[in-house]
NUVEX-289625 format. One line per field, with one value per residue: x, y, z of N, C-alpha, C in turn. Coordinates in Angstrom, 3 decimals. Last residue first. Layout:
# NUVEX-289625
n.east	(X, ...)
n.north	(Y, ...)
n.up	(Z, ...)
ca.east	(X, ...)
ca.north	(Y, ...)
ca.up	(Z, ...)
c.east	(X, ...)
c.north	(Y, ...)
c.up	(Z, ...)
//
This chain:
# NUVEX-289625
n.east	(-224.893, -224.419, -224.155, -221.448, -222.523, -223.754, -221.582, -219.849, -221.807, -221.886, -219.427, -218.783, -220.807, -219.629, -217.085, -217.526, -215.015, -213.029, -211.897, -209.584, -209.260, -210.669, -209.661, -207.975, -207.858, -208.918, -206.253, -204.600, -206.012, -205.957, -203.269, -202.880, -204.636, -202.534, -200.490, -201.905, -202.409, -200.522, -201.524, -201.588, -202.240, -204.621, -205.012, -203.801, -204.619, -206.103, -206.203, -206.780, -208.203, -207.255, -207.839, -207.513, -208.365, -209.626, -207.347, -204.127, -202.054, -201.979, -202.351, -199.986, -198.924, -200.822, -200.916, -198.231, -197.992, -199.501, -198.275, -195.873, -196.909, -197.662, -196.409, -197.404, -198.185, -199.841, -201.877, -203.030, -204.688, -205.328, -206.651, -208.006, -207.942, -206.934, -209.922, -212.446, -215.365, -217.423, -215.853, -213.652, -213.177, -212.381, -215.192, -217.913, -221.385, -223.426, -224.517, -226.054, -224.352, -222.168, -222.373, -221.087, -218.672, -217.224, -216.319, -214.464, -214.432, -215.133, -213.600, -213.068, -211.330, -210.951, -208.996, -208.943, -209.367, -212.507, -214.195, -216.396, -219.149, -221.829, -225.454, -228.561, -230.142, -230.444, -230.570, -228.546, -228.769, -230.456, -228.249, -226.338, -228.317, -228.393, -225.723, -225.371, -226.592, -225.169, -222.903, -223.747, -224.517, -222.150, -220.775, -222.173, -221.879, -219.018, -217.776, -214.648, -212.164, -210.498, -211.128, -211.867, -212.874, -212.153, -209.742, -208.753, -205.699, -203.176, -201.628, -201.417, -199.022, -199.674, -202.588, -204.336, -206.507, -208.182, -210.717, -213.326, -214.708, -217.577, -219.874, -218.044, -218.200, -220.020, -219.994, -221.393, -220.127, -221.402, -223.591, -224.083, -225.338, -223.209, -222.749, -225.012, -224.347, -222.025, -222.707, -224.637, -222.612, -220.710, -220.959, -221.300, -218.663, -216.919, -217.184, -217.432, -218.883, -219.149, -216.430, -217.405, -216.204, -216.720, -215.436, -215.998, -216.191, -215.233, -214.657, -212.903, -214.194, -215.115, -212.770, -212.038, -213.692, -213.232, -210.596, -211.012, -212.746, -213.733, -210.755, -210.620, -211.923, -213.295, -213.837, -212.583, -211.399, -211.734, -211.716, -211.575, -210.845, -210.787, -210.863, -209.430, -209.048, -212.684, -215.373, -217.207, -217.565, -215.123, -214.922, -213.474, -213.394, -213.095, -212.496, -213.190, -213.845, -212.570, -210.113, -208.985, -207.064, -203.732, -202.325, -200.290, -199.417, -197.073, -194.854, -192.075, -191.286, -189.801, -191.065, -193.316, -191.776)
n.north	(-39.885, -42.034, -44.456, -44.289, -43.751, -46.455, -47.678, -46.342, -46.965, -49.708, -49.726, -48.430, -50.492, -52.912, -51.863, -49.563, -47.353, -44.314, -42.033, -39.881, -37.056, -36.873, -38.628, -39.008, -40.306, -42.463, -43.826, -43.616, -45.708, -48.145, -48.576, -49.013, -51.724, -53.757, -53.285, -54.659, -57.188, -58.209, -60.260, -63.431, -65.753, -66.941, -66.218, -63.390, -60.087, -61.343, -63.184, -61.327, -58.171, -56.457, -53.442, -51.520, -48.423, -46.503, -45.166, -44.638, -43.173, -42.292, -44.914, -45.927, -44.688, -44.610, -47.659, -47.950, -46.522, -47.749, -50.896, -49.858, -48.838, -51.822, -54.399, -57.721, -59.782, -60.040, -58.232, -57.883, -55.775, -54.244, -51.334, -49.326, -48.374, -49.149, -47.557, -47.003, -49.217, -50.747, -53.285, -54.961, -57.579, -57.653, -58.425, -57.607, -56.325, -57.167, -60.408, -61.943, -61.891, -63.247, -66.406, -67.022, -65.795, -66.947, -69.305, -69.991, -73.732, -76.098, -76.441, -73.049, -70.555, -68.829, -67.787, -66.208, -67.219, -67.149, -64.181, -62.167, -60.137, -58.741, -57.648, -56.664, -57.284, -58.879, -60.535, -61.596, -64.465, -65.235, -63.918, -65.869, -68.266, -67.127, -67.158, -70.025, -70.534, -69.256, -70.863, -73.789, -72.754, -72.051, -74.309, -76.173, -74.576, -74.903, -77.619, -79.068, -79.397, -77.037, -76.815, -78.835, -79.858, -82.711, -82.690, -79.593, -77.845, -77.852, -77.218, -74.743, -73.953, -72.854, -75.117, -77.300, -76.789, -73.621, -73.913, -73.108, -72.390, -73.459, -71.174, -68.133, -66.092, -61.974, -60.508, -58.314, -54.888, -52.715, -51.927, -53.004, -55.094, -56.430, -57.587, -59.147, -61.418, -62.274, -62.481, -64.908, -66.584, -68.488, -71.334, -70.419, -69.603, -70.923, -73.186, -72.362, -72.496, -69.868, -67.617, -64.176, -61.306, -58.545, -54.951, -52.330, -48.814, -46.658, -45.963, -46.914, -48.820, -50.609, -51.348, -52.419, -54.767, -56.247, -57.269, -59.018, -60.906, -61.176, -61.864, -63.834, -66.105, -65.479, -65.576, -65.182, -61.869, -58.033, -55.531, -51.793, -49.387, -46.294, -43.551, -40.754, -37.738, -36.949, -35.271, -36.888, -39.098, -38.856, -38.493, -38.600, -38.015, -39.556, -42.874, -45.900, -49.418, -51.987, -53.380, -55.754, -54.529, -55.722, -56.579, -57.460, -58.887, -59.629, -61.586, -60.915, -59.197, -57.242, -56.101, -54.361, -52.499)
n.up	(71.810, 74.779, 74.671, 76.472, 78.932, 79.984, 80.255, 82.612, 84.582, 84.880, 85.313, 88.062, 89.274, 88.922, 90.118, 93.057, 93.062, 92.932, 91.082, 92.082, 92.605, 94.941, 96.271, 97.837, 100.389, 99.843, 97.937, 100.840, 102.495, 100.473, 100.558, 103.318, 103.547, 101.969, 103.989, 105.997, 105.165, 102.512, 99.484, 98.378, 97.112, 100.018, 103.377, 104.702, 103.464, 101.654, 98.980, 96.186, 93.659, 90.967, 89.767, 87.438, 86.093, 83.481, 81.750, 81.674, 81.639, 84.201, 85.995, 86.223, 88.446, 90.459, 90.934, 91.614, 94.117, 95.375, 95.647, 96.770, 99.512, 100.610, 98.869, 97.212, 96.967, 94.523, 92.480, 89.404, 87.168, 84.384, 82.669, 79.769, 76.922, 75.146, 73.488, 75.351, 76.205, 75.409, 75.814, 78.132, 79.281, 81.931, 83.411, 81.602, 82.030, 82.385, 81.664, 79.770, 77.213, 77.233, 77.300, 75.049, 74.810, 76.314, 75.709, 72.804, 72.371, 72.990, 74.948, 75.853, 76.853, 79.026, 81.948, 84.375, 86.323, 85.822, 84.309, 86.328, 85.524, 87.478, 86.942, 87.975, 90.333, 93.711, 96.158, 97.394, 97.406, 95.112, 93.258, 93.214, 92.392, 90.317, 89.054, 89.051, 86.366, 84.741, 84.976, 84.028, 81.865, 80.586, 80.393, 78.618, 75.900, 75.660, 77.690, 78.989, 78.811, 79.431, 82.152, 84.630, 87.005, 86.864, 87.533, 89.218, 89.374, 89.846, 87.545, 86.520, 85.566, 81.857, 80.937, 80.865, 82.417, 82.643, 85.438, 87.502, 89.559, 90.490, 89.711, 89.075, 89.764, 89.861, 92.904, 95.147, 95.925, 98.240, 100.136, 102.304, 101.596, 100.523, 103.630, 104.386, 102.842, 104.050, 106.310, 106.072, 105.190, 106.524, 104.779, 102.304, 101.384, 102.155, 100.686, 96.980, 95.020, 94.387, 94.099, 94.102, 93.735, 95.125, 94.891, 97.158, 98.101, 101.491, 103.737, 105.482, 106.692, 104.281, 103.443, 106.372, 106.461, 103.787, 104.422, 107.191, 106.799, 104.524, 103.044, 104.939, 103.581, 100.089, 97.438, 94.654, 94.469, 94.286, 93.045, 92.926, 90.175, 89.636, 86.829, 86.646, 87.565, 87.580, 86.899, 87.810, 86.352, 83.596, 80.231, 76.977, 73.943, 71.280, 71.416, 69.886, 71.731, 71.545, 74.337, 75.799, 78.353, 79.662, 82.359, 84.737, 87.774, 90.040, 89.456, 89.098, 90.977, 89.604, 87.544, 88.437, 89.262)
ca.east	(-224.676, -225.212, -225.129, -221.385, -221.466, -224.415, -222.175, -219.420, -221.828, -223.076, -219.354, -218.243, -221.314, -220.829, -216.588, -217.499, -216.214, -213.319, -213.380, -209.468, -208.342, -211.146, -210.867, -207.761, -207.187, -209.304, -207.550, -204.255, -206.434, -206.974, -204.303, -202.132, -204.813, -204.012, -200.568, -201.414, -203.551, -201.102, -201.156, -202.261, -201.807, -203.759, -205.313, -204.289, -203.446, -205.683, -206.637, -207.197, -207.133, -207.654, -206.565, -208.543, -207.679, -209.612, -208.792, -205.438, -202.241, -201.745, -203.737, -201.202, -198.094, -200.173, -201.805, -198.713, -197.144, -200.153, -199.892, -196.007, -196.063, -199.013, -196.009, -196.497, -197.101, -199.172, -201.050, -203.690, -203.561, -205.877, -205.439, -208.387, -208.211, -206.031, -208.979, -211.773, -214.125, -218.073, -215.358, -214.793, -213.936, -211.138, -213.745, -216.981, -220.086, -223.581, -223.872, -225.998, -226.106, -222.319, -222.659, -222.429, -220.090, -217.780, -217.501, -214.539, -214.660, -215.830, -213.108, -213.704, -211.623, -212.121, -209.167, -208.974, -208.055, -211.513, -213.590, -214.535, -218.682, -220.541, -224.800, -227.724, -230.057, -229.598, -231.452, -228.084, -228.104, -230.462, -229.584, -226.436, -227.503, -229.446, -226.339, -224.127, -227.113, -226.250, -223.162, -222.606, -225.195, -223.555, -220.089, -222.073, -223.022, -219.637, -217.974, -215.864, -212.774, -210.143, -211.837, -210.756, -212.990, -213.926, -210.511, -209.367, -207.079, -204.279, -201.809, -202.558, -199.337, -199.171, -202.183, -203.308, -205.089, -207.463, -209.664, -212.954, -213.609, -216.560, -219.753, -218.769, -217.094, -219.852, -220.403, -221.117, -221.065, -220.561, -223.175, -223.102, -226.514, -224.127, -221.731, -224.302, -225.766, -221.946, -221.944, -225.495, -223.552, -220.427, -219.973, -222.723, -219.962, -216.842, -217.314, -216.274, -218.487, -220.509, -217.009, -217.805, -216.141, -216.729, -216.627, -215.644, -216.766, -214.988, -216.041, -212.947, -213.699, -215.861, -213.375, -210.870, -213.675, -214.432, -210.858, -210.295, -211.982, -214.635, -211.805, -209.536, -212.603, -211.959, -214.721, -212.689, -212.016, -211.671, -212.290, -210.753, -211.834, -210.208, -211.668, -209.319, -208.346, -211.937, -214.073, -216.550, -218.521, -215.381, -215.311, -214.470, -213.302, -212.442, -214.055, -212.610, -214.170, -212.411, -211.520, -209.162, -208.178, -204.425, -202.985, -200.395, -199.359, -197.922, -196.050, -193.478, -191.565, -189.519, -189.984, -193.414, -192.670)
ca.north	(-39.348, -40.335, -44.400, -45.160, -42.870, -45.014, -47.988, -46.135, -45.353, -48.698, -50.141, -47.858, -48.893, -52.617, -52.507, -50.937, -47.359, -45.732, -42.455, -40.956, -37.580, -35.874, -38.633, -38.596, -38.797, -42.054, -43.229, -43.033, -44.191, -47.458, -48.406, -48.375, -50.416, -52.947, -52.936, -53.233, -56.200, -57.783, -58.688, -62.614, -64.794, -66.990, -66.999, -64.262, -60.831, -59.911, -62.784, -62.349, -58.824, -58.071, -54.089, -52.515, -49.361, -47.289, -44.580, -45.524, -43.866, -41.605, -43.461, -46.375, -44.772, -43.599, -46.553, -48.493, -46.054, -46.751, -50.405, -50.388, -48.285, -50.380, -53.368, -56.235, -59.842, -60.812, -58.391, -59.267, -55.813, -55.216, -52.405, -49.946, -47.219, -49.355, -48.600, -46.323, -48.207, -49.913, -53.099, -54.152, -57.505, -57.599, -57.899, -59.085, -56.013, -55.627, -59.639, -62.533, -61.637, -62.002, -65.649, -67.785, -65.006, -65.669, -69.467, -69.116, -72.220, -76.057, -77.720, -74.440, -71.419, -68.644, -68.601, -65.078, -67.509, -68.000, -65.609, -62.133, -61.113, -58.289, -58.580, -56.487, -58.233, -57.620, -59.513, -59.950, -63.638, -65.362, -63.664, -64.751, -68.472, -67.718, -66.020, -69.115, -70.762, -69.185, -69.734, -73.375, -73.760, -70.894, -73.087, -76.008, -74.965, -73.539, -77.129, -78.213, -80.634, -77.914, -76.265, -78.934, -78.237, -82.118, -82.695, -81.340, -77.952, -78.102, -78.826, -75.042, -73.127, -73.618, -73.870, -77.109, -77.559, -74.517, -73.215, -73.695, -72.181, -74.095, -72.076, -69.334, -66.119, -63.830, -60.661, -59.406, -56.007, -53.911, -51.564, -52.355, -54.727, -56.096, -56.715, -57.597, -60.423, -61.806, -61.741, -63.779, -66.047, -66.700, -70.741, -70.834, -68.825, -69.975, -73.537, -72.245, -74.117, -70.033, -69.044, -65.297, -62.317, -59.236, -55.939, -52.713, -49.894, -47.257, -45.933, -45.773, -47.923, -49.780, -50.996, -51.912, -53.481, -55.327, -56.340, -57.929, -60.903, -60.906, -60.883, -62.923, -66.038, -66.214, -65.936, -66.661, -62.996, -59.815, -56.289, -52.820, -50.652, -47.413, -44.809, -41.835, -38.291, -37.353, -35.242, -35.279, -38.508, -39.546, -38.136, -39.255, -37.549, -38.133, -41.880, -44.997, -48.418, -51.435, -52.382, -55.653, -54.768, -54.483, -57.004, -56.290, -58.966, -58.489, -61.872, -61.189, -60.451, -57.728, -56.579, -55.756, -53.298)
ca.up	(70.699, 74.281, 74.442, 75.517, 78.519, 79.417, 79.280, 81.193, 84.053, 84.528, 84.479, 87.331, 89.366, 88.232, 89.357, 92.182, 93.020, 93.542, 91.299, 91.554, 91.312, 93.611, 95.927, 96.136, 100.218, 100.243, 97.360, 99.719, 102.772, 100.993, 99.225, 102.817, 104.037, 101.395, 102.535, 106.321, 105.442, 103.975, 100.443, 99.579, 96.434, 98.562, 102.117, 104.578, 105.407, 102.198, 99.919, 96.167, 94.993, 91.420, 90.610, 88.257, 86.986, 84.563, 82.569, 81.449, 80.456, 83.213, 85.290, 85.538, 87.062, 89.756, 90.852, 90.314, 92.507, 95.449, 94.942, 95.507, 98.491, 100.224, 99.781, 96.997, 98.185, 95.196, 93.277, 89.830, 88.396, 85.022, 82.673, 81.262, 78.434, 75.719, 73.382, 74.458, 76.373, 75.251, 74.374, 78.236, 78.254, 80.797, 83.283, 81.908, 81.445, 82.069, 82.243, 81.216, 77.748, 77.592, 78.879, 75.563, 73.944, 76.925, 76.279, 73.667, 71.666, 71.572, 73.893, 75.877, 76.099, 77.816, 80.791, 82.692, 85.996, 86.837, 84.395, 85.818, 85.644, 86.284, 87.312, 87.396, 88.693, 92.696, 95.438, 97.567, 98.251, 96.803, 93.476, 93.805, 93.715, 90.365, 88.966, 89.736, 88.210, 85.176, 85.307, 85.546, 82.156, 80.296, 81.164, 80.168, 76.834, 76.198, 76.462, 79.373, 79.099, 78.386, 81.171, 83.216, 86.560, 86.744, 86.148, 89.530, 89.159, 90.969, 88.039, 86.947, 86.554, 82.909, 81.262, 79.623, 82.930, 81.951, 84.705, 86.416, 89.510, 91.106, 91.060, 88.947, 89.756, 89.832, 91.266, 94.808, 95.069, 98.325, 98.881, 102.676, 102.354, 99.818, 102.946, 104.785, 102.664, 102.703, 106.109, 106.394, 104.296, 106.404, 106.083, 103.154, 101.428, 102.954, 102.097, 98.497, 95.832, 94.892, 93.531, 94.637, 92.794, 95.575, 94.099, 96.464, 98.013, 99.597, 103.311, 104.582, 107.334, 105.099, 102.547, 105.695, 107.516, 103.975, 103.254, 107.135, 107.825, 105.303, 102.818, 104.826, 104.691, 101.013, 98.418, 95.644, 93.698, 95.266, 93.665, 93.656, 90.287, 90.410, 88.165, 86.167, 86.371, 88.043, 86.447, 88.814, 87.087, 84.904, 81.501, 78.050, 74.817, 71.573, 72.562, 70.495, 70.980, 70.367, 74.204, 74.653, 77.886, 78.697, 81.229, 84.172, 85.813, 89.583, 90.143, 87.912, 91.451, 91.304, 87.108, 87.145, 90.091)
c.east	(-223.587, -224.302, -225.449, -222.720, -221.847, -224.119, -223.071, -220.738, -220.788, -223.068, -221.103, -219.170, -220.430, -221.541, -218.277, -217.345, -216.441, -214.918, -213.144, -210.935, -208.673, -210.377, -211.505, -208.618, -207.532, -209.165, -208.653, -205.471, -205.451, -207.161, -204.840, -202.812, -204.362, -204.626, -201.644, -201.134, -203.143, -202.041, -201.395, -201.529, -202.633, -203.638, -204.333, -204.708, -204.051, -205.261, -205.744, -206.929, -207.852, -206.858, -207.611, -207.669, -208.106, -208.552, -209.475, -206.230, -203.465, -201.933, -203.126, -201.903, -199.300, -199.564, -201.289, -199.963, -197.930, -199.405, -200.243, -197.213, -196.410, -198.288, -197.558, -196.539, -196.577, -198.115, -200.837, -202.362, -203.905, -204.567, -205.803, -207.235, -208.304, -206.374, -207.589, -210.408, -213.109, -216.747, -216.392, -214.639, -213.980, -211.752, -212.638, -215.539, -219.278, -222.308, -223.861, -225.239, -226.531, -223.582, -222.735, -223.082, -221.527, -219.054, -218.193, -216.221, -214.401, -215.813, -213.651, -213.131, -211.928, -212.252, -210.841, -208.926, -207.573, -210.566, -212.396, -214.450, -216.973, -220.050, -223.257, -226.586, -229.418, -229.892, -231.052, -229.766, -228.366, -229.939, -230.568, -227.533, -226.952, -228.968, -227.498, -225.095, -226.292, -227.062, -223.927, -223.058, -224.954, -224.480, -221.664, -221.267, -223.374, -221.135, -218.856, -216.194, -214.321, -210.982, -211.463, -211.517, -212.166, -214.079, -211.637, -209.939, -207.727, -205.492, -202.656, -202.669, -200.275, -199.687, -201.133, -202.547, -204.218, -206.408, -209.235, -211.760, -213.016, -215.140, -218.262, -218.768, -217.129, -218.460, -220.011, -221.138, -220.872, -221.177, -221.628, -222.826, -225.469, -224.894, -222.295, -223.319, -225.039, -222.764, -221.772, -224.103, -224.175, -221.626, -220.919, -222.220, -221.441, -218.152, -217.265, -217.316, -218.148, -220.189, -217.632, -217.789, -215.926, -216.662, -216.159, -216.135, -216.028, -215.703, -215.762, -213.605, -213.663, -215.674, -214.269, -212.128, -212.969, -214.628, -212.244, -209.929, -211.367, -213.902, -213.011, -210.349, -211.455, -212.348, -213.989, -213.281, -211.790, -212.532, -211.200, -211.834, -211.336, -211.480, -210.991, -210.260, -208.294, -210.164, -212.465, -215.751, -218.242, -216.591, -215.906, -214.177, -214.128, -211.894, -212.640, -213.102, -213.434, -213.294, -211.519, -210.332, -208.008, -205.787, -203.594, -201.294, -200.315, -197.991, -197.315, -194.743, -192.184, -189.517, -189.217, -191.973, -192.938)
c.north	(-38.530, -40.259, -42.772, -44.837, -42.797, -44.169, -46.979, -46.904, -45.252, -47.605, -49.249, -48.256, -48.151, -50.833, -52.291, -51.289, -49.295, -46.494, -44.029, -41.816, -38.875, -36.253, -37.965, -38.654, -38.418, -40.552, -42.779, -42.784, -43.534, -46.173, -47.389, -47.634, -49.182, -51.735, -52.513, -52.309, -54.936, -56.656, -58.497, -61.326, -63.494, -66.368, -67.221, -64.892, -62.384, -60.308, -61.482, -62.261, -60.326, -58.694, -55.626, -53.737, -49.897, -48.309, -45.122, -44.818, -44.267, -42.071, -42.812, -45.486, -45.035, -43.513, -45.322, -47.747, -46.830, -46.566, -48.960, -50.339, -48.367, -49.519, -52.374, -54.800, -57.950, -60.343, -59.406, -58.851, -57.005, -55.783, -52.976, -51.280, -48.190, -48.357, -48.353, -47.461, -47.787, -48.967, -51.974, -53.442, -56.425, -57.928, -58.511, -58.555, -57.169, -55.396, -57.558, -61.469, -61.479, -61.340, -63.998, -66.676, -66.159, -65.131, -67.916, -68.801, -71.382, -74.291, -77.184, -75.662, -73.089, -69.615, -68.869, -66.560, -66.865, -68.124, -65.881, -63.877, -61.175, -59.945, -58.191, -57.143, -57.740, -58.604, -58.871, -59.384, -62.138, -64.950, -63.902, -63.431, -66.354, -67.557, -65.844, -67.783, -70.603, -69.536, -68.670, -71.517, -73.297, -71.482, -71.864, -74.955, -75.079, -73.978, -75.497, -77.842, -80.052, -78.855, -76.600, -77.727, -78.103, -80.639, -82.302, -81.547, -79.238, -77.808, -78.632, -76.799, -73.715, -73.236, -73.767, -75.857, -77.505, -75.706, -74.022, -73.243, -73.056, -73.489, -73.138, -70.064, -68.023, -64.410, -62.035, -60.188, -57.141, -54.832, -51.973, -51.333, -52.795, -55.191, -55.926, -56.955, -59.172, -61.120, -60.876, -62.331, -64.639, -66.354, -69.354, -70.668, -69.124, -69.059, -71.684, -72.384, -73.582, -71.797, -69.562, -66.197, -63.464, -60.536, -56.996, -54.097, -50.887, -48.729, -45.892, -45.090, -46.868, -48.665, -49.957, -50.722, -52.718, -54.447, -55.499, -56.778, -59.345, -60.244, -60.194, -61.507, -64.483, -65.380, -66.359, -66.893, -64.258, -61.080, -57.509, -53.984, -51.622, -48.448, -46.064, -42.616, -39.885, -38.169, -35.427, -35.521, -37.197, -38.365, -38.616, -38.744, -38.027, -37.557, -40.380, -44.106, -46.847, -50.069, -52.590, -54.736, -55.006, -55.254, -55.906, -56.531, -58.038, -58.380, -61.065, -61.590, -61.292, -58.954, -57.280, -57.014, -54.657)
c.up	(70.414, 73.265, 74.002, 74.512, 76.645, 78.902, 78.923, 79.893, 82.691, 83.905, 83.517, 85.746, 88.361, 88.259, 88.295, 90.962, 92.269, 93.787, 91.725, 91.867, 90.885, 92.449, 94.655, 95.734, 99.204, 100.259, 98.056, 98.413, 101.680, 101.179, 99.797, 101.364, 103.777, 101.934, 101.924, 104.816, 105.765, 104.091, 101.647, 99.480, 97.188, 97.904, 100.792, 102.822, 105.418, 103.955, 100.581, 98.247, 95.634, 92.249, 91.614, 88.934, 87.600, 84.962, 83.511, 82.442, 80.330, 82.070, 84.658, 85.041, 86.100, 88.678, 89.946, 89.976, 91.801, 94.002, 94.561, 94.764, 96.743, 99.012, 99.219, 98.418, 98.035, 95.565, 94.012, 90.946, 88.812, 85.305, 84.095, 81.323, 79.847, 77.208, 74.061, 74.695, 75.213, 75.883, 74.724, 76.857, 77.742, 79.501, 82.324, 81.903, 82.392, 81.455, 81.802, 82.357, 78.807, 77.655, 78.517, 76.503, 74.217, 75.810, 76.916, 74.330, 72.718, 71.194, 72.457, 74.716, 76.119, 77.248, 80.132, 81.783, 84.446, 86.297, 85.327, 85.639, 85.768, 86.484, 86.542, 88.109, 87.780, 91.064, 94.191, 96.925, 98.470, 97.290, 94.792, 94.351, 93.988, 92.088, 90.076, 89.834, 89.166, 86.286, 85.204, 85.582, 83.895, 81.509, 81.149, 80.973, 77.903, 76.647, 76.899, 77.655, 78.652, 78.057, 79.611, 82.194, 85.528, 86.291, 85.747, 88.221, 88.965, 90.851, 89.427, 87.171, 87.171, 84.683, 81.732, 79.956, 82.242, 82.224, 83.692, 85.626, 88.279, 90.229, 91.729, 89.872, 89.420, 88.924, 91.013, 93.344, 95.280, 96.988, 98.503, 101.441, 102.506, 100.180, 101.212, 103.703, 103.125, 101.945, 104.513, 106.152, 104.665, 105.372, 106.717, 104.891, 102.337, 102.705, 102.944, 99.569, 97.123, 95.725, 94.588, 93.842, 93.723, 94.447, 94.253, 95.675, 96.621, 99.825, 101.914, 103.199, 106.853, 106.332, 103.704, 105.273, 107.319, 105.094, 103.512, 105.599, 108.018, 106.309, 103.588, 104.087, 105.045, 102.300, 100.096, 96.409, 95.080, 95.091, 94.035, 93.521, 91.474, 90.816, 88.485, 87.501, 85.474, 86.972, 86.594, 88.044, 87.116, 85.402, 82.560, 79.457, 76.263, 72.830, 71.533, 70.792, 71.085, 70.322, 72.622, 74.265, 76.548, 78.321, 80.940, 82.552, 86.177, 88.439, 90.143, 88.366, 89.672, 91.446, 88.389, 87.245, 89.457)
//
């Protein structure tokens, strides 16, 4: 699958802690993390009647600039209102230009340019702004484009205060237990095997979908559906569940003696 398009990356957490022995809720073989980064009108459109058809919930990574949030707000209350997270994705999407891949980022969002001060600064009132929205104070985070580094450092130890847990952070897991899917264009098929191939090795799976029959670095909507009623069926093999509900229950995990 890796090997089709390179378009489906495949990243290993950096956990450090190790467990003997860890256990999903129901003793499930492993938890599926689906969210959706950008805020993209394709998501409203057709990921969340999906999600809610088959009554899975999933975690929403709003950049708080997009036109599609004040657009579609009262939607985006609902969908919270839906148990549905909304997590944060900062206000404008900040990435590296030094990167490759990224000549369409505007200087202003240079994270090369940016210091951690103002990235704490930006996403904190990213927080502030979700907070109007949904009510909620527990909070997860995913950097824009997985880039960290500021002119003056890695800006995630500004912000990890600020969060319960920061995808592709997660150090209260057992090491090499959680891997991180970013799809583009792949078939229902293809998601479900990667699914499958995955949990045998890893405990969580977290598959980062951007738009869905639509928008950018898209899957059709018949594909994602495809997901869908396959961890709908597996219920007992596979804990789908937001991204802050999973994360809740591994930090408590983390805490009994």
């Amino acid at each position: 699958m890796l090997s089709k398009s390179n378009l489906f990356l495949l990243l290993l957490c950096s956990c450090t802690l190790a467990w003997a022995e860890f256990q999903w809720p129901q003793n499930q073989q492993a938890a599926v993390s689906l969210s959706y980064d950008d805020a993209l009108n394709s998501q409203l459109d057709n990921a969340i009647p999906a999600l809610n058809e088959y009554n899975l919930k999933g975690s929403f990574y709003l950049t708080l600039a997009s036109q599609v949030v004040p657009q579609r707000l009262s939607e985006w209350r609902q969908a919270a209102t839906q148990g549905h997270e909304l997590g944060n994705h900062t206000l404008y999407h900040p990435c590296s230009k030094s990167q490759p891949g990224t000549a369409w980022v505007k200087p202003y969002n240079d994270m090369d340019k940016r210091t951690r001060e103002q990235m704490r600064a930006e996403v904190t009132l990213a927080n502030s702004f979700l907070y109007a929205i949904d009510g909620e104070t527990l909070r997860t985070f995913t950097p824009p484009c997985g880039h960290v580094q500021t002119a003056d450092g890695n800006y995630l130890e500004e912000v990890a205060d600020l969060f319960i847990a920061i995808k592709g952070e997660e150090t209260k897991l057992p090491d090499d237990f959680s891997v991180i899917a970013l799809p583009n264009g792949e078939s229902g098929e293809e998601l479900i095997q990667y699914v499958k191939k995955q949990t045998a090795n890893a405990g969580l799976v977290q598959i980062i979908f951007h738009g869905i029959g639509g928008d950018h670095l898209s899957v059709s909507d018949s594909a994602h559906r495809e997901l869908l009623a396959f961890l709908d069926r597996n219920r007992d093999r596979y804990w789908t569940d937001t991204y802050r509900n999973i994360m809740t229950y591994v930090n408590k995990q983390s805490e009994i003696p």
